[in-house]
N, C-alpha and C positions, 0 to 999 in steps of 0.2 A: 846772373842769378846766384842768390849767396845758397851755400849747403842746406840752411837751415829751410830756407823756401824749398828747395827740389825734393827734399824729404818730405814734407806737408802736400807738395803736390802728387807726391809721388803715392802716399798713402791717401788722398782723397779722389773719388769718383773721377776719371779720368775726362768722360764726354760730357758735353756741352750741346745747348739744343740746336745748332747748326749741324752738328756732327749728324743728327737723324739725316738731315736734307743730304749732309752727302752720301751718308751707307742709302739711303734710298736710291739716291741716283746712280749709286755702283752698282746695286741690284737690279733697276730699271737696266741701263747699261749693259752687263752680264744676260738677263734675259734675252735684249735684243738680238744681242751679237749670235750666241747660242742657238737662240731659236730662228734667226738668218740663214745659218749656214746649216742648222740640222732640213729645211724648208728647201734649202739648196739638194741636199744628198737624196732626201724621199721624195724633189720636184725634179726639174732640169737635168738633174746628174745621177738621175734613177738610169740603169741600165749603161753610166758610163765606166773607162776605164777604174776610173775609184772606187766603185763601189763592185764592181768584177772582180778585184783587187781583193777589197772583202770578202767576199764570199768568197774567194780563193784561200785566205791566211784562215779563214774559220772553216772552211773543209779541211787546209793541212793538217790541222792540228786535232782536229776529230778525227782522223784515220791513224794519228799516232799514239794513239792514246795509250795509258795500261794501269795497270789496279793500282802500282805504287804512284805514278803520276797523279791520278786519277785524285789519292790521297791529299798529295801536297797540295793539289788545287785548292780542294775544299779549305783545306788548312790558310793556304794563301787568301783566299775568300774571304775568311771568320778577321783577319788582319782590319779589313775597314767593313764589317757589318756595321749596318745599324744599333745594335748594341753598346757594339764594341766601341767604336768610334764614339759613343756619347760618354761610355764608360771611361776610355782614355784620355777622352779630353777634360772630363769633369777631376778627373784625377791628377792631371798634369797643372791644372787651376789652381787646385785648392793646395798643390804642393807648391807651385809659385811664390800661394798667397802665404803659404805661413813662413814659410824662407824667406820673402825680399817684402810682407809686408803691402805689395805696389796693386794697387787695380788694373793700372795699365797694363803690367804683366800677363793678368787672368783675361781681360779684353782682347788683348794680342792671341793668346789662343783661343777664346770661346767666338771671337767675332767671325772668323776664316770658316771654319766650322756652317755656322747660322747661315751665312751669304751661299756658300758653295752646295748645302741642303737645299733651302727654299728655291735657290736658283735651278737646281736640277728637277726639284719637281714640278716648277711650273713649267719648265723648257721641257720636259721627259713627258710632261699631258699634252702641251702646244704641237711637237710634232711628231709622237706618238710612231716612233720608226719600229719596223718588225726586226722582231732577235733573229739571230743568223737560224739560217735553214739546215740545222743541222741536228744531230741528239744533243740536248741538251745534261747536264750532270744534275743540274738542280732546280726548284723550281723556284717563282718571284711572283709576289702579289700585283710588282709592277709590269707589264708586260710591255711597254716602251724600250727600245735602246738605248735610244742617244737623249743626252749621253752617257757615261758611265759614272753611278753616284760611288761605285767601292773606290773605283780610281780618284775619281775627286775628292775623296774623304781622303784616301792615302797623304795624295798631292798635299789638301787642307795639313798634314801633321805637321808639314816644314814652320808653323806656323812656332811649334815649341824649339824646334832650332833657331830660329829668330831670339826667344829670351834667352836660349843659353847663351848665344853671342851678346848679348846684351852685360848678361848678370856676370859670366864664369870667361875667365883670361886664362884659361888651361887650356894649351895648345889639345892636347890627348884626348877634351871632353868635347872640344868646339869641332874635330873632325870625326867623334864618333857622331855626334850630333848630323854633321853633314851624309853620313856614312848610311844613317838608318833614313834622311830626307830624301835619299838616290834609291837603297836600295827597298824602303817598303811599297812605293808604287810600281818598281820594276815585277817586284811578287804580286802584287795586288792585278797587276796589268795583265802579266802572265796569266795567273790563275784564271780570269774572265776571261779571256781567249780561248784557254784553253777548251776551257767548260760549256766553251757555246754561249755563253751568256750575252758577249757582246765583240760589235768587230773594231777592228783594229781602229778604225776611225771613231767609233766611240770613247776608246779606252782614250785614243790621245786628246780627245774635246775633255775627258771629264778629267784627267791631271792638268789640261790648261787651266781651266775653272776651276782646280781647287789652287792653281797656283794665281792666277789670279785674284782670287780672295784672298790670298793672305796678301798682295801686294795693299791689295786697297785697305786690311787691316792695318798695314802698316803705315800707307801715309796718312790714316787717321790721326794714327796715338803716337806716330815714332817721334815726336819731339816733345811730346809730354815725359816730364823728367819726373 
């Protein structure tokens, strides 16, 4: 492929209408698998050691609690709200787009995002788990646990680490990049734990899912130049 091609592909619309039939079927996919084994934890393995397990890691950390803790959760929180998370991503797009010019770039982050959302809320009404039995810090319109959407929004961010490794050959930029992919779900994780919000078994189903999404974002568009 000569240069002058991968730059015209690279600045026109990346997907094609096959590409629907697969994000369809990564979502289909994603659904089932999620709502399999969330079907497992509220069925079969209700009252087993895993879910004891839960409700153990989510009483620890309600009894530890304290007002400055208390703080940084909320703050860890606001990391992947709803908001924020749209906010951030729309932002990291449209700075892509005016940098590198590329659709694929802005796809690469806007698509991880859309899959690891919808996926969670169908899977989060389907099997509808109770938040841990504990006080909770805050409250949620959604009253489903599993699984966790802040965590999977977190996960979903790896998705802008992805174009910097693409775009930017700076050793210094491609490990802070890694740096904040590790650690804003470890905060994000945290904080929902903390907070009662959700147990440990959720937090880690919603960073597979958001990490998942980006996988399947990626082998959409990764070889469109």
């Amino acid at each position: 492929m000569t240069a002058a091609l991968r730059v015209e592909r690279a600045h026109s619309w990346p997907l094609e209408r096959r590409d629907g039939v697969t994000i369809a079927a990564w979502f289909a996919g994603m659904v089932a698998v999620w709502w399999a084994v969330g079907a497992l934890i509220t069925g079969p393995l209700d009252g087993s050691w895993l879910v004891r397990t839960d409700e153990s890691v989510s009483r620890w950390f309600a009894d530890r609690r304290t007002p400055t803790q208390d703080d940084l959760a909320m703050a860890g929180s606001m990391l992947a709200d709803t908001f924020v998370k749209i906010a951030v991503t729309a932002i990291a797009a449209a700075v892509v787009l005016a940098l590198w010019r590329s659709w694929r770039d802005v796809v690469m982050i806007v698509l991880p995002l859309i899959l690891e959302a919808s996926s969670f809320i169908i899977v989060t009404w389907l099997v509808g788990r109770p938040r841990p039995d504990v006080p909770r810090l805050e409250e949620s319109p959604v009253a489903s646990s599993w699984p966790s959407g802040h965590a999977g929004a977190a996960a979903a961010y790896a998705a802008i680490a992805v174009v910097v490794w693409w775009r930017v050959e700076n050793r210094a930029v491609r490990a802070v990049s890694v740096a904040i992919v590790v650690v804003v779900p470890l905060i994000v994780g945290w904080a929902r734990l903390y907070a009662g919000m959700h147990h440990l078994t959720d937090v880690i189903a919603g960073v597979l899912l958001g990490l998942v999404a980006v996988y399947a974002a990626w082998r959409i568009v990764h070889e469109r130049a």
